[in-house]
C-alpha positions in Angstrom: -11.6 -10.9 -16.8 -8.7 -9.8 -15.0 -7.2 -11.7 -11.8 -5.2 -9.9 -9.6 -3.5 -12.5 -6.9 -2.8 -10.2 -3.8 -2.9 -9.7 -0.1 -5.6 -6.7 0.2 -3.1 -5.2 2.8 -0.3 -5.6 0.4 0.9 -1.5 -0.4 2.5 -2.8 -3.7 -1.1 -5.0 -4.4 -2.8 -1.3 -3.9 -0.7 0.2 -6.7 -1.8 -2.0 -9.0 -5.1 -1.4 -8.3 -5.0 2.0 -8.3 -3.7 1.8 -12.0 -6.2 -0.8 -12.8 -9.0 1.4 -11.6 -7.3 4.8 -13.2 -7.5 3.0 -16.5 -11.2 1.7 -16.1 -10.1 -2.2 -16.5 -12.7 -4.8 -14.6 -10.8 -7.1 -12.4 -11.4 -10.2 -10.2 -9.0 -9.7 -6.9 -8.0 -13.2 -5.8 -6.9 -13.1 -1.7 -3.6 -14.7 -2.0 -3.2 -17.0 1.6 -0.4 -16.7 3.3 1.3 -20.1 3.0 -0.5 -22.5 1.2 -1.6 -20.0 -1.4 1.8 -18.2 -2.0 2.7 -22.1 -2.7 -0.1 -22.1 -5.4 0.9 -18.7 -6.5 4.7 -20.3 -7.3 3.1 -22.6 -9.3 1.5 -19.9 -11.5 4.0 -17.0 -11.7 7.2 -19.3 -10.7 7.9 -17.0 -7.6 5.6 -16.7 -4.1 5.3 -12.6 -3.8 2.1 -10.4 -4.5 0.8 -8.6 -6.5 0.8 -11.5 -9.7 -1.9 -10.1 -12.5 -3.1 -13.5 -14.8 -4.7 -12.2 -18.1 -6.0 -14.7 -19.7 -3.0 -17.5 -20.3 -0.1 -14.2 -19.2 0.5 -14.1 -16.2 2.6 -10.9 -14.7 4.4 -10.7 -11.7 5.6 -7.4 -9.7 3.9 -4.2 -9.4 6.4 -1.9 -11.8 6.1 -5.1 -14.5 2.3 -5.4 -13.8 2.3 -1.3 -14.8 3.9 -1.5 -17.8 2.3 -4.5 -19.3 -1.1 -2.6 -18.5 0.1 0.2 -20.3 1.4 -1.3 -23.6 -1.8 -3.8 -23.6 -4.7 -1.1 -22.3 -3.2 1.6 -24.0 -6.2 3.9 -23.7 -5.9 6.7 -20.4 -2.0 6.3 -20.8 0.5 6.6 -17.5 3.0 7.7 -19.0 4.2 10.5 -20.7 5.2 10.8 -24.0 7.5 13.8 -23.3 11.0 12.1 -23.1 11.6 14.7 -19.9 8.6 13.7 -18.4 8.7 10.1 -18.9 12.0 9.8 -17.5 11.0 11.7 -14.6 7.8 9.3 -14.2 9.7 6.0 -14.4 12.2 7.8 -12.0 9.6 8.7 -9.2 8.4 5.4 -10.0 11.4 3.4 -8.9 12.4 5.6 -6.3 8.9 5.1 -4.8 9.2 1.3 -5.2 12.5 1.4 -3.0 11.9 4.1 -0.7 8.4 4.6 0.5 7.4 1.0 -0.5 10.2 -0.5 1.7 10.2 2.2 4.4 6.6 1.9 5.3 6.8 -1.6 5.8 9.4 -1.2 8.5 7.0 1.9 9.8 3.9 -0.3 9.8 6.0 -3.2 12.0 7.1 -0.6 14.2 3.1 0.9 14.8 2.3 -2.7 15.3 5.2 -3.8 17.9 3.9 -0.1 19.8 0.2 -0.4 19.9 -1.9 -3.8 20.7 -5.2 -2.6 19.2 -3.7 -1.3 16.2 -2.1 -4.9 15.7 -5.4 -7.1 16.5 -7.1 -4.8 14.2 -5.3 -6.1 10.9 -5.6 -10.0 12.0 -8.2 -11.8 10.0 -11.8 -12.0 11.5 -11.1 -15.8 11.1 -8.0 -15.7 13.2 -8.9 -17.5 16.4 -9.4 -15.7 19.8 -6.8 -17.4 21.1 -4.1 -16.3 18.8 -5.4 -12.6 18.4 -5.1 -12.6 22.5 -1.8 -14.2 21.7 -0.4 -11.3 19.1 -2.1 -8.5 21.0 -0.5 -9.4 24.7 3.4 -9.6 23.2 5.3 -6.9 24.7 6.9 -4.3 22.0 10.0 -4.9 23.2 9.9 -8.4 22.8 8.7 -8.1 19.1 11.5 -5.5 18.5 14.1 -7.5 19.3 12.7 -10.6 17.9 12.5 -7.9 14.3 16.0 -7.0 14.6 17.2 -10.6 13.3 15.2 -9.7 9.7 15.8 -6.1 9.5 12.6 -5.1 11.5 14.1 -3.5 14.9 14.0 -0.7 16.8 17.1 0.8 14.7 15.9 -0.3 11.3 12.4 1.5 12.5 13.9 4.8 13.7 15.9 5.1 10.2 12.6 3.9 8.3 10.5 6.7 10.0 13.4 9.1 10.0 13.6 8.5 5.7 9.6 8.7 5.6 9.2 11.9 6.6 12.0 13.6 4.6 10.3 11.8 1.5 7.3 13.2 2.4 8.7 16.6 2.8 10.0 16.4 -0.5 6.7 15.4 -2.2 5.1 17.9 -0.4 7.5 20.4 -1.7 6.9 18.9 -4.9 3.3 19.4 -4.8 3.3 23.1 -3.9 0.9 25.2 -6.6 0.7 21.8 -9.3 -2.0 19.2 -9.0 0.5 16.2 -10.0 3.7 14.8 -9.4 5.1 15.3 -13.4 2.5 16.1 -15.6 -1.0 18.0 -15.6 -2.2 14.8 -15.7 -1.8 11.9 -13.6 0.9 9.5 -14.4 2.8 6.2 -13.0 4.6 8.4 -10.5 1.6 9.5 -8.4 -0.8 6.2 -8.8 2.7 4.6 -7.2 3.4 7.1 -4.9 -0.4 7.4 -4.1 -0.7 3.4 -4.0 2.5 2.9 -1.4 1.4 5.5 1.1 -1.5 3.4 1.4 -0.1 2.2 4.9 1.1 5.1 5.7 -2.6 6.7 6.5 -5.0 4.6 5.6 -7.7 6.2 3.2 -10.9 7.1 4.8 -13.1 6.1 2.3 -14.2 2.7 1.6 -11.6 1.3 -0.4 -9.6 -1.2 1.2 -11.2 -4.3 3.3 -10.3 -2.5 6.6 -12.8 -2.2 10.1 -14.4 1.0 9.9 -12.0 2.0 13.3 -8.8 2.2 11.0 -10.1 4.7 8.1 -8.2 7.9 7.9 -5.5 6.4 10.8 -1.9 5.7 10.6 1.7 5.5 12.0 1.5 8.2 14.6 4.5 11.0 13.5 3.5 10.4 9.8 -0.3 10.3 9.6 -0.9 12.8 12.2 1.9 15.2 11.3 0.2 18.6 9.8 3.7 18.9 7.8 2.3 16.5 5.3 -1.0 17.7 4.9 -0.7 18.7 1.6 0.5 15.7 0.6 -2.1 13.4 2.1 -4.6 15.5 1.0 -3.2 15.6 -2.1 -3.0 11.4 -2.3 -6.9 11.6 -0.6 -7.8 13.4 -3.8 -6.3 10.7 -6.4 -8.5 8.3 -4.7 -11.6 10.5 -4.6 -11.3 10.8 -8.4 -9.8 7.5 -9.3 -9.9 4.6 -7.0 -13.6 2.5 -6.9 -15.0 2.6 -3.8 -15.3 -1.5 -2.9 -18.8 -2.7 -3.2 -19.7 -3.9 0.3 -18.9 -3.0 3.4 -15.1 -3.7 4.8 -15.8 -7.3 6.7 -13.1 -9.6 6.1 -9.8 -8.3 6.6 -10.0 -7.4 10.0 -11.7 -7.0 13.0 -12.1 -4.1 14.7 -11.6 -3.7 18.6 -14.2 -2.2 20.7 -11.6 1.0 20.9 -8.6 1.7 19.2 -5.9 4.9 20.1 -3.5 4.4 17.1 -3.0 8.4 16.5 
């Protein structure tokens, strides 16, 4: 079967299982620890980031290369287009995706977090002691701003991430206006990206990702709750109604949800 090495809150990790599920192919998700287990995921792949795919003695690593291995070695429900307009277009969204909303929501997500103590105690690990999530959730957002501006993660770096966001989002939804998908009239590596990395930007409401039941259907405030990007998170809500498997059990061990959370 399948391994996919990941973090389950990993945007790129959801892309790849989005595909994976699109295309119908069984697969073992193997929770990647930070640390330690990026240390035994170097010793597989030769590098430390998620997602890293392991098919019986190949092992894959990054999403985009992940992708296109699926498609040339599971062939059947194909992602990309065999139009050469099309699939130029598809591997275009793709990598633009990859760069822009991929990297932008990160900086988004730190941002929500530095603003809003429930929201960030909500995403620790139910094993993370009380202590540290006491810890993490008393920091003052401005300390944790300026301690982000040394790796890129500021207040500056957050404003242009948020600013960027919402004009892609504009965009898509322009994009999406009277069409059903991003190229084709089918759907492609362009919207199972796009539809993957804005994972973290609102957080589907279904049960798809190991989340507490509090953080379905929320997200960074100015994105999530904006009704100028309705159509397209309703439009990303459908690709996972239709193509993402609901997970088997209950959301329980990613995090742990607070007793109330105002993240929206």
């Amino acid at each position: 079967m399948l391994e996919l090495h990941q973090f389950e809150l990993s945007q790129y990790s959801e892309k790849v299982r989005l595909i994976l599920d699109y295309k119908g192919l069984e697969y073992r998700k193997v929770e990647v620890t930070p640390g330690v287990g990026q240390i035994e995921l170097l010793q597989i792949s030769g590098q430390r980031q998620v997602p890293v795919l392991k098919d019986g003695d190949t092992v894959i690593a990054d999403s985009t290369e992940i992708a296109l291995y699926l498609e040339k070695t599971y062939p059947e429900k194909p992602i990309l287009p065999v139009d050469p307009k099309e699939r130029g277009l598809c591997l275009l969204i793709e990598e633009w995706a990859d760069e822009s909303i991929g990297t932008k929501g990160r900086k988004a997500l730190i941002g929500a977090l530095n603003r809003n103590q429930n929201f960030r105690t909500a995403l620790l690990p139910n094993n993370a002691p009380d202590f540290f999530r006491s810890v993490v959730g008393a920091l003052p957002g401005d300390l944790l701003d300026i301690l982000g501006s040394g790796v890129g993660f500021g207040g500056d770096a957050v404003k242009s991430a948020m600013s960027g966001l919402k004009q892609d989002l504009e965009a898509l939804s322009l994009m999406l206006t009277d069409r059903p998908y991003l190229v084709a009239d089918y759907p492609t590596l362009a919207d199972l990206t796009v539809a993957g990395l804005s994972m973290i930007l609102k957080f589907p409401e279904g049960n798809y990702i190991d989340l507490p039941d509090s953080l379905k259907g929320k997200g960074i405030p100015g994105l999530a709750d904006n009704m100028a990007y309705e159509r397209f998170f309703e439009w990303r809500d459908r690709i996972y109604t239709d193509f993402r498997k609901p997970l088997l059990a209950s959301p329980s061990t990613t995090g742990q949800a607070p007793t109330t959370i105002q993240i929206d």
